[in-house]
C-alpha positions in Angstrom: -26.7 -11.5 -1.5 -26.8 -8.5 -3.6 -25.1 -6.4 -0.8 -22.2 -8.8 0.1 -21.6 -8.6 -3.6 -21.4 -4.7 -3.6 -19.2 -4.8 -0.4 -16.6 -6.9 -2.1 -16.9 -4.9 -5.7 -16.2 -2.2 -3.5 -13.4 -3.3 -1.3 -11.7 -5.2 -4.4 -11.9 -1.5 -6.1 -10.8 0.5 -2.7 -7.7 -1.8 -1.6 -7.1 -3.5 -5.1 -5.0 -0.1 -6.3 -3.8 0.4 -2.4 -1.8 -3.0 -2.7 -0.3 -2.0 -6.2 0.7 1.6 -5.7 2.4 0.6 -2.1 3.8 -2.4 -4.1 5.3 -0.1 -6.7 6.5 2.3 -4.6 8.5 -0.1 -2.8 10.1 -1.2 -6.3 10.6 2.3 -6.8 13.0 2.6 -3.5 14.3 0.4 -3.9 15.5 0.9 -7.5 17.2 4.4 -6.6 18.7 2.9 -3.6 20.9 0.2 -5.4 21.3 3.2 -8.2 22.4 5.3 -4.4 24.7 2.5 -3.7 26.1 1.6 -7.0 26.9 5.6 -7.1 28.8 5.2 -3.8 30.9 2.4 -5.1 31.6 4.4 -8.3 33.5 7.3 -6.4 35.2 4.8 -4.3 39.1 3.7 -5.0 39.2 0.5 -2.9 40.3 -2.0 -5.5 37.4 -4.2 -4.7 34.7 -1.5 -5.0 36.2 -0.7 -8.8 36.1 -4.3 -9.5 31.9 -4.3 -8.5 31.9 -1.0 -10.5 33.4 -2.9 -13.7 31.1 -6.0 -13.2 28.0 -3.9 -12.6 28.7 -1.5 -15.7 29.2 -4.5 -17.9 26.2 -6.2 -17.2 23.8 -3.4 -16.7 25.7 -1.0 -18.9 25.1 1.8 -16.4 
């Protein structure tokens, strides 16, 4: 009993911090990519890309 109790304090403490660093690193990309494509749109002069520029720098004031 004592081992299957050190096997899963050791597996919560191994994968535990694996599952929230891969999880936060995927928040991460994906952050700077919208920040990547919101730049895009910025420096584009199609009237409906300056329209989403206007919208997104109003409501995120970016």
């Amino acid at each position: 009993m004592k081992l299957k109790r050190v096997l899963w304090m050791a597996f919560g403490i191994l994968v535990t911090p694996a599952i929230l660093y891969l999880t936060l690193m995927r928040a991460l990309y994906n952050h700077l990519q919208a920040r990547r494509i919101i730049k895009r749109v910025a420096k584009s002069n199609n009237p409906k890309d300056r329209l989403i520029r206007f919208l997104v720098y109003k409501i995120f004031g970016m």
